[in-house]
C-alpha positions in Angstrom: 10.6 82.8 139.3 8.2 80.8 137.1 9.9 82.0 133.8 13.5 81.3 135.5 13.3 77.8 135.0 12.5 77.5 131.4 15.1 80.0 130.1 17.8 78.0 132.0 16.4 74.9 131.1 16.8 76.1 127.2 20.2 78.0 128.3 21.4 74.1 128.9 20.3 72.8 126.1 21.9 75.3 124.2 25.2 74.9 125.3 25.1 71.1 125.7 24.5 71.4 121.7 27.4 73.7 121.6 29.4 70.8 123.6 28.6 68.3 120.7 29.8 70.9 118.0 33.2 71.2 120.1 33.6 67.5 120.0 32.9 66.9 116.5 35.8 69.4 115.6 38.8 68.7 117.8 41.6 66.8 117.2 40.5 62.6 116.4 41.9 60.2 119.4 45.7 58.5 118.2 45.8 54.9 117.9 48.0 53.4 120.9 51.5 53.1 120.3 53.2 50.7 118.4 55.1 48.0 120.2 58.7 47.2 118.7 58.8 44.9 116.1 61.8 43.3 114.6 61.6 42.5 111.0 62.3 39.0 110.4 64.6 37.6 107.5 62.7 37.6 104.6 61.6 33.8 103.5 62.8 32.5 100.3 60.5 33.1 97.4 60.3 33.3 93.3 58.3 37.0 93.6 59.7 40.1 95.0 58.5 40.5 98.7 58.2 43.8 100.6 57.8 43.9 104.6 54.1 45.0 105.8 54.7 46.4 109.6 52.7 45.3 112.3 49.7 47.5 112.7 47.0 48.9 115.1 43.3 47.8 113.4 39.7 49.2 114.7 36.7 46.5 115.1 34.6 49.3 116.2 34.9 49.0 119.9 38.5 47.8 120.5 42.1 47.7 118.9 44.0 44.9 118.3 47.5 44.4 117.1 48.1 42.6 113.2 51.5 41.6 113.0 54.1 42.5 110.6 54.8 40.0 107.9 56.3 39.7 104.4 54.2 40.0 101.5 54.1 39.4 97.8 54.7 42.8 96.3 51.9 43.3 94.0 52.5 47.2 93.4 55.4 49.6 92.4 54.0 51.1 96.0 56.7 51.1 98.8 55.7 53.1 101.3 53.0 51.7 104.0 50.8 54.5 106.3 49.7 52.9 109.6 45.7 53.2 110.6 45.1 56.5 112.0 41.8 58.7 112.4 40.2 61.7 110.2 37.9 64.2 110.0 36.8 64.3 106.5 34.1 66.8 107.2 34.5 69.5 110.2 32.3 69.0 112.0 31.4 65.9 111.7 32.6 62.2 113.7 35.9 60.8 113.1 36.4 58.4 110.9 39.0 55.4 111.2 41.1 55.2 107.9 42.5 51.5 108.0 46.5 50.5 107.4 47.2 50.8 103.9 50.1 51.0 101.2 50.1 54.6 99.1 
């Protein structure tokens, strides 16, 4: 009985590591969804301006909502990808790729 204890103590610890290797490889968590948002009339300007959507942001601990607005258009860029998380390394943590124009 005394050699029980120690092999299920290091059977634990075995698959609690296993555990960790399972979460660093699954799917990342999805940003909330977004609410609706209507696109304003665009306001009068003397520069092109392109709509940036409203858009789920990570502090580190919490989301929060930045809302849509026009903007000057300082690329030939036209399409905008929302915040989202990655796995840039399997495994390994996920990673919170901000809001950005492509």
């Amino acid at each position: 009985m005394r050699f029980f204890a120690p092999a299920a103590l290091f059977a634990a610890l075995l698959l609690a590591g296993c555990q960790t290797v399972q979460e660093n490889t699954g799917a990342c968590q999805r940003p909330p969804p977004s609410p609706e948002e209507a696109i304003p009339k665009a306001p009068v300007a003397e520069y092109v301006q392109i709509y940036q959507p409203g858009h789920w942001d990570w502090d580190g601990r919490n989301y929060s909502w930045v809302a849509g607005r026009w903007i000057k258009r300082t690329s030939q860029s036209d399409q905008w990808l929302g915040g989202y998380w990655d796995r840039p390394v399997a495994p390994g943590p996920c990673v919170w790729v901000a809001a950005h124009w492509v």
